[in-house]
Structure formats: structure tokens, C-alpha cells
C-alpha positions as CSV (number, residue, x, y, z in Angstrom):
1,X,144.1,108.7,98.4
2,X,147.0,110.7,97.4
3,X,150.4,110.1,96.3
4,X,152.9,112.4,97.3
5,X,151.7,114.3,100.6
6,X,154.2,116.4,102.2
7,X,154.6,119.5,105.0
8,X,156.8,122.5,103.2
9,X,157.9,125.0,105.6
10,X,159.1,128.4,103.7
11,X,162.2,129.6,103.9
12,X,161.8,133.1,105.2
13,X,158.4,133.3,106.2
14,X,158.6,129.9,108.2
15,X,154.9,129.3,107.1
16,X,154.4,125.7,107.1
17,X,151.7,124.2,104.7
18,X,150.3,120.8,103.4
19,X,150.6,119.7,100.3
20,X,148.0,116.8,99.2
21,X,149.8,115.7,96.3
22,X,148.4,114.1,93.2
23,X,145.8,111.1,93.3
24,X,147.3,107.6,93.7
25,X,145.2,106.5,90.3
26,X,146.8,109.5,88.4
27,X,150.2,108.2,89.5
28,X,149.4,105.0,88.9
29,X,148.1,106.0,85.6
30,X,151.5,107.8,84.5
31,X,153.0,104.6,85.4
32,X,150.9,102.5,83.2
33,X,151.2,104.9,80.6
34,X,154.7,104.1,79.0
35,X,153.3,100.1,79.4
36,X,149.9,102.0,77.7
37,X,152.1,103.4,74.6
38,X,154.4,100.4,73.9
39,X,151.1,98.3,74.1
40,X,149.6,101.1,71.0
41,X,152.8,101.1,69.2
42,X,152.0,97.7,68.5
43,X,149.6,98.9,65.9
44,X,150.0,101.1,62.4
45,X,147.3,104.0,64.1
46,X,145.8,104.8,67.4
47,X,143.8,107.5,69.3
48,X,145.4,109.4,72.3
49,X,142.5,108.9,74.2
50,X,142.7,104.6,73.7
51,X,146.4,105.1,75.2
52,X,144.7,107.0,78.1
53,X,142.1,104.8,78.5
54,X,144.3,102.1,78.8
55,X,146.7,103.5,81.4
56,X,143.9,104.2,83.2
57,X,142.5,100.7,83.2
58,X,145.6,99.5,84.5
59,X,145.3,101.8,87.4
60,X,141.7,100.8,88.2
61,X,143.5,97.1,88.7
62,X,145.8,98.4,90.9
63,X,143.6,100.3,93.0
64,X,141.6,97.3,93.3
65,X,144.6,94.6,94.0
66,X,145.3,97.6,96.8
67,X,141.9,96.5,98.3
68,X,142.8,92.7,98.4
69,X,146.2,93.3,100.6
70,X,145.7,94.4,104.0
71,X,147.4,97.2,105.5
72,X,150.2,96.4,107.7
């Protein structure tokens, strides 16, 4: 699923195209990720890839909780 899809119509060629936009767990993931950082700053030393992991984990839960709410 993506994010941000949008139609773009150029201004002087009048083209229209699609945009797909990013991945809704990559958004969701750059969201985590300032909850991800204060969560490391906690600590005297951490890895960049532990903060990553981390925001990621959070968007894997909220890609699941999206499964538990039906669409309406």
C-alpha cells in the first residue's frame, strides 16, 4: 500500500502521470522514528541500525492494528 499517491499533470506539456508514492510502512517508519531516537537517547551508546530496527517494529504494529479495523 502506498502513502502519498497522486495524478501530476505538467505544466506545458499537459502530460498527466501517477505517482505511487512511498510505502505506508516506510511512512510509518519515519514517524516512529523520532519516538525510535528519544527511545535510544535513553542510553550512553547505540547503533543506527537498533534505532531503525525499532522504527520499523513500530510500523510492523501499525500495519497490523490496520488489519484489525475494517475499512469504512
Amino acid at each position: 500500500m502506498k502513502a502519498y499517491p497522486y495524478m501530476h499533470k505538467h505544466p506545458t506539456s499537459g502530460q498527466t502521470t501517477i505517482e505511487e508514492g512511498m510505502d505506508l510502512r516506510d511512512w510509518f517508519a519515519g514517524i516512529a522514528l523520532t519516538a525510535a531516537i528519544k527511545e535510544f537517547n535513553k542510553q550512553d551508546a547505540y547503533l543506527f541500525s537498533d534505532v531503525a530496527d525499532l522504527a520499523y517494529g513500530y510500523a510492523d504494529a501499525m500495519m497490523e492494528a490496520r488489519k484489525e479495523v475494517p475499512n469504512e
